[in-house]
C-alpha positions in Angstrom: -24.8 9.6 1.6 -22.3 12.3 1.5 -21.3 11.1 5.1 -21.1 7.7 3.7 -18.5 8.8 0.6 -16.3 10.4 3.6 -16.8 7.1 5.4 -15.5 5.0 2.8 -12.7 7.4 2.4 -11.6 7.5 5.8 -11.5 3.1 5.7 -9.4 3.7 2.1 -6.6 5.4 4.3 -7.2 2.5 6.8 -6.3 0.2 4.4 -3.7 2.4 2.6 -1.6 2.9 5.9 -1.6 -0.7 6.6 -0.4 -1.5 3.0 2.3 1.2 3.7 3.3 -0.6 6.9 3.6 -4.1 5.5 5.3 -3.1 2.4 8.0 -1.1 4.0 8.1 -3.8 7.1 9.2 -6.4 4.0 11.7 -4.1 2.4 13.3 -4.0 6.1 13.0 -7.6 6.3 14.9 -8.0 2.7 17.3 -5.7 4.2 18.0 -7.4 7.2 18.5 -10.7 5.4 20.7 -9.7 3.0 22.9 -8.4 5.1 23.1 -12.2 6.6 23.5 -13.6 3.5 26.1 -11.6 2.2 27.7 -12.0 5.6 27.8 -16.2 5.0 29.1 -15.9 1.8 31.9 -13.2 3.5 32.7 -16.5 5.5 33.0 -18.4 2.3 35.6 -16.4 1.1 37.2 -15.8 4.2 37.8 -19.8 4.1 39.2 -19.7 0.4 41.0 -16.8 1.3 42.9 -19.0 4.3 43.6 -21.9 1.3 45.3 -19.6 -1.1 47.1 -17.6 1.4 48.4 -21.4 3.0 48.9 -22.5 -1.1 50.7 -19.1 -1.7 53.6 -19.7 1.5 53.9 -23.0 -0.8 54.5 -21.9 -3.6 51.5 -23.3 -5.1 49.2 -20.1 -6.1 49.5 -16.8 -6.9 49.7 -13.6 -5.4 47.6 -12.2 -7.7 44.7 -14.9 -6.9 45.4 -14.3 -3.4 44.8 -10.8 -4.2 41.5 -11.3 -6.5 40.2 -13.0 -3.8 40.8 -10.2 -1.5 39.0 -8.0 -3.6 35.6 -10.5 -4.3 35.5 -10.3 -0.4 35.7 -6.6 0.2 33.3 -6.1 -2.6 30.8 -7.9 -0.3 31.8 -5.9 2.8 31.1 -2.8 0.6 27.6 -4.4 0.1 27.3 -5.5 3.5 28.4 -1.9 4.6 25.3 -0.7 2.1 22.7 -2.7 3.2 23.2 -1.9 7.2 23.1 1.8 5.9 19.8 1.4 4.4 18.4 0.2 7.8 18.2 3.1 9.0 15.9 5.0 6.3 13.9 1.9 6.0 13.6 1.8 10.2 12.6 5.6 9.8 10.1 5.2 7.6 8.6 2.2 9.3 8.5 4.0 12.5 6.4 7.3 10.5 4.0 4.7 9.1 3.4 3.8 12.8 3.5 7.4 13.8 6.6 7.0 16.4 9.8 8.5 16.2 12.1 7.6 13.8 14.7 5.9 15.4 11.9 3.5 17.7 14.1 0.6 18.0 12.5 -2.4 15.4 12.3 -6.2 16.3 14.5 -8.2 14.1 12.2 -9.8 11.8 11.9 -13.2 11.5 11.8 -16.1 8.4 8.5 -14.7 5.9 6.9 -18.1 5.1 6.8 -18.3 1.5 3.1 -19.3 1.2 0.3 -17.7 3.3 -2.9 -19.5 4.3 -5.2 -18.7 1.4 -2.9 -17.5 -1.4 -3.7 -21.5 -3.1 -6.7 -20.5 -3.6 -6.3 -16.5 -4.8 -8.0 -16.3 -8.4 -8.3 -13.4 -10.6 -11.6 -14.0 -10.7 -12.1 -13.5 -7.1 -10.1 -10.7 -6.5 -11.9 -9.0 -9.1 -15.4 -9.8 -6.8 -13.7 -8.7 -3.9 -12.4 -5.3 -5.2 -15.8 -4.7 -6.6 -17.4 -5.5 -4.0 -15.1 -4.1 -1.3 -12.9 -1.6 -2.1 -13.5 1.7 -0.3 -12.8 4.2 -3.2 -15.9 2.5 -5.2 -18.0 2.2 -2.3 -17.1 6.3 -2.0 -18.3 7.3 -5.4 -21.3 4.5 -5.2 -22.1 6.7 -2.1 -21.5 9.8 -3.9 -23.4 8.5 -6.5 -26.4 8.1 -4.6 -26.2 11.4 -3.2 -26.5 12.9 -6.5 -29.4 10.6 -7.4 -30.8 12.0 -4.4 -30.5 15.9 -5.1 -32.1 15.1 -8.8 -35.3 14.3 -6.5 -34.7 17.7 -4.2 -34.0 19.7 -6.9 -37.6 18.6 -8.8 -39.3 19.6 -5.5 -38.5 22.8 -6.5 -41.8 22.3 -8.7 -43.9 22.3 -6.3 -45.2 25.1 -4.2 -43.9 25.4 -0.7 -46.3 26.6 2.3 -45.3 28.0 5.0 -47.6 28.5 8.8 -46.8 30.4 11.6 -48.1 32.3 14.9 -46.3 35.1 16.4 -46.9 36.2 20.2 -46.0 40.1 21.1 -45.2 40.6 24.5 -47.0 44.5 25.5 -47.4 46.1 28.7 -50.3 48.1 30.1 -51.2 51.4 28.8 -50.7 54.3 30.6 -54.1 55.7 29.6 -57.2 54.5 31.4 -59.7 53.1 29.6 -58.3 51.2 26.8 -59.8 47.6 25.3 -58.0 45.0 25.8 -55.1 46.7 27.3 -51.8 44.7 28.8 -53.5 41.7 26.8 -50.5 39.5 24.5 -52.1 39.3 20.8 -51.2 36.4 18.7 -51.4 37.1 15.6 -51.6 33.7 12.7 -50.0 33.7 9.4 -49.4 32.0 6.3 -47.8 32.5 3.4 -47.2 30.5 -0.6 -44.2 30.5 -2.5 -44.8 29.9 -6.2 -42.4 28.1 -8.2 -42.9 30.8 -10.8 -38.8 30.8 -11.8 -39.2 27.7 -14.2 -35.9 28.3 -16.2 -33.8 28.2 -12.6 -35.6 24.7 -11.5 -35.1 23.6 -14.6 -31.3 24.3 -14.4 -30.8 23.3 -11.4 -32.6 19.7 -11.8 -30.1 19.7 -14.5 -27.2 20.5 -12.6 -28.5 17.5 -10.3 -28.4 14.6 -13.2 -25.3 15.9 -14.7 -23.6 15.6 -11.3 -25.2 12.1 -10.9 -24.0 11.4 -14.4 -20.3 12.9 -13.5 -20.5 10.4 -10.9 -20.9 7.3 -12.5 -18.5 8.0 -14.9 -15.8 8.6 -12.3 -16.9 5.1 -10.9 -16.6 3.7 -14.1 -12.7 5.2 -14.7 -11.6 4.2 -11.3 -12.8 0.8 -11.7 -11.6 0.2 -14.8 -7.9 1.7 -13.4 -8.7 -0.6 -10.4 -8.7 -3.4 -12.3 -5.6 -3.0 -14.6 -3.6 -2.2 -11.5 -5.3 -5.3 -10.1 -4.1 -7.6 -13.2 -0.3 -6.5 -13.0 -0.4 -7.2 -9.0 -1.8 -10.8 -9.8 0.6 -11.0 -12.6 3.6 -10.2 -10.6 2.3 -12.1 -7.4 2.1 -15.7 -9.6 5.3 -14.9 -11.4 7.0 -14.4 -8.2 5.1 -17.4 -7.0 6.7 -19.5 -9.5 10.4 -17.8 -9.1 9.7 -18.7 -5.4 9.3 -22.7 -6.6 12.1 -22.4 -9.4 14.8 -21.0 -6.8 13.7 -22.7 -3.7 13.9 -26.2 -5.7 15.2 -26.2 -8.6 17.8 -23.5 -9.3 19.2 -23.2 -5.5 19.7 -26.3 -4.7 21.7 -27.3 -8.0 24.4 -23.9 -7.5 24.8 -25.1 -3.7 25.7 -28.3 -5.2 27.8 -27.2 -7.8 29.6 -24.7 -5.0 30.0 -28.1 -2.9 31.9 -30.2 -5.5 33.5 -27.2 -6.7 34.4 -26.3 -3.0 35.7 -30.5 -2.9 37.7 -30.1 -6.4 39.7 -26.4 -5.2 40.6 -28.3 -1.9 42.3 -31.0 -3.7 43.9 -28.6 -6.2 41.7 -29.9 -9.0 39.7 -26.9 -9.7 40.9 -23.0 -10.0 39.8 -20.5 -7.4 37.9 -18.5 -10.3 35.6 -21.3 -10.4 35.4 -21.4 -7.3 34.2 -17.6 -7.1 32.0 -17.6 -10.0 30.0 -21.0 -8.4 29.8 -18.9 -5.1 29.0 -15.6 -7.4 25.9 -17.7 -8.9 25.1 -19.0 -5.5 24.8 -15.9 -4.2 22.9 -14.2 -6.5 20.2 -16.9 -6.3 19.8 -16.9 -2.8 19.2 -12.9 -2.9 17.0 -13.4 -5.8 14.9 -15.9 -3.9 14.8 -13.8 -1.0 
């Protein structure tokens, strides 16, 4: 059982480097997509930029809008400047999980699909089965558990008498003097021997030592579980909320800002609408497609 607990510790650390892997491969994947985000909406501004520099030799804008503009676009070069900085950490850190050196040249990742095969049918309920029923830290202590349970029995054996049989063979040689019985002949000589459990106050401690270990045990079980499942309800909290942002962005919120940027986009180029409208429809656009991201 003890060989069990260290089982079940060594498949937690399984699991735990995998989780360490994935999470870190998505926060390169964010990475690496918001850098191409904030690179197309670079491009965006790039275009208005061209406008109100063209409006400007015509007298028709500012050179303080042309200026403001400027300074919205190198704003997201800083941020694009940023986010190819944190590549590198994130790469590093990738490459540690997988035990290679750090700068182990990473695939580009590709689109994440939004919904896995099986998360429709994820339930609280079920996770809270699984985990019970799977994870590695409770099968540890159930292991450890049982070990205890165990020594309660091997420590009441210390009730009992133990006997103990045995034969020894002495090798001799001849003797020198003539004459003697038996002499060069190998005795073998039988023995046996009984322990008494006389020390009653020590077997009684130490089958108490055993049950308060089993008990320690099961109370550990019980505090990790109960952790394990109010870490469990905050992941399947935040795992249907971002479910749901997921829906709200991708069709809902999204595609309504893109629209608004598009007619706003229409009304600038026939001087109907002010570049600051402009740049606070793209600003909104923006921050939804990161957000959905």
């Amino acid at each position: 059982q003890a060989a069990e607990a260290k089982r079940q510790l060594f498949e937690q650390k399984k699991l735990e480097t995998v989780y360490r892997v994935r999470d870190t491969w998505y926060d390169y994947a964010f990475a690496v997509r918001r850098i191409e985000i904030l690179k197309k909406n670079i491009r965006l501004l790039e275009y208005l930029e061209e406008v109100t520099r063209e409006r400007y030799r015509t007298g028709m804008a500012s050179y303080p809008s042309l200026l403001q503009i400027q300074v919205e676009k190198d704003k997201l070069a800083d941020r694009v400047t940023s986010a190819a900085d944190s590549l590198r950490p994130l790469r590093a850190r990738l490459n540690a999980a997988l035990n290679r050196p750090p700068q182990t040249v990473l695939p580009v990742p590709g689109n994440i699909p939004a919904h896995l095969p099986g998360m429709a049918e994820i339930s609280y309920e079920k996770l809270i089965k699984g985990a019970r029923q799977k994870n590695p830290g409770l099968k540890a202590i159930d292991a450890a558990a049982e070990k205890e349970k165990t020594g309660i029995k091997l420590a009441k054996k210390n009730y009992y008498p133990d006997f103990s049989i045995g034969v020894d063979y002495i090798m001799t040689s001849r003797s020198t003097m003539d004459g003697i019985d038996d002499s060069g002949k190998d005795p073998i000589a039988a023995k046996i021997s009984l322990s008494l459990p006389i020390w009653g106050k020590k077997n009684r401690s130490a089958v108490n030592e055993a049950r308060l270990r089993h008990k320690a045990a099961l109370d550990t079980k019980e505090d990790m579980e109960n952790q394990l499942m109010a870490r469990l309800e905050l992941v399947f909290y935040r795992f249907k909320d971002a479910r749901r942002k997921i829906e709200l962005y991708k069709n809902t919120l999204l595609p309504r800002a893109e629209q608004a940027l598009e007619v706003t986009r229409a009304a600038f180029e026939n001087n109907k609408a002010p570049f600051t409208q402009f740049i606070d429809t793209q600003r909104t656009v923006l921050a939804f497609q990161l957000e959905l991201e």
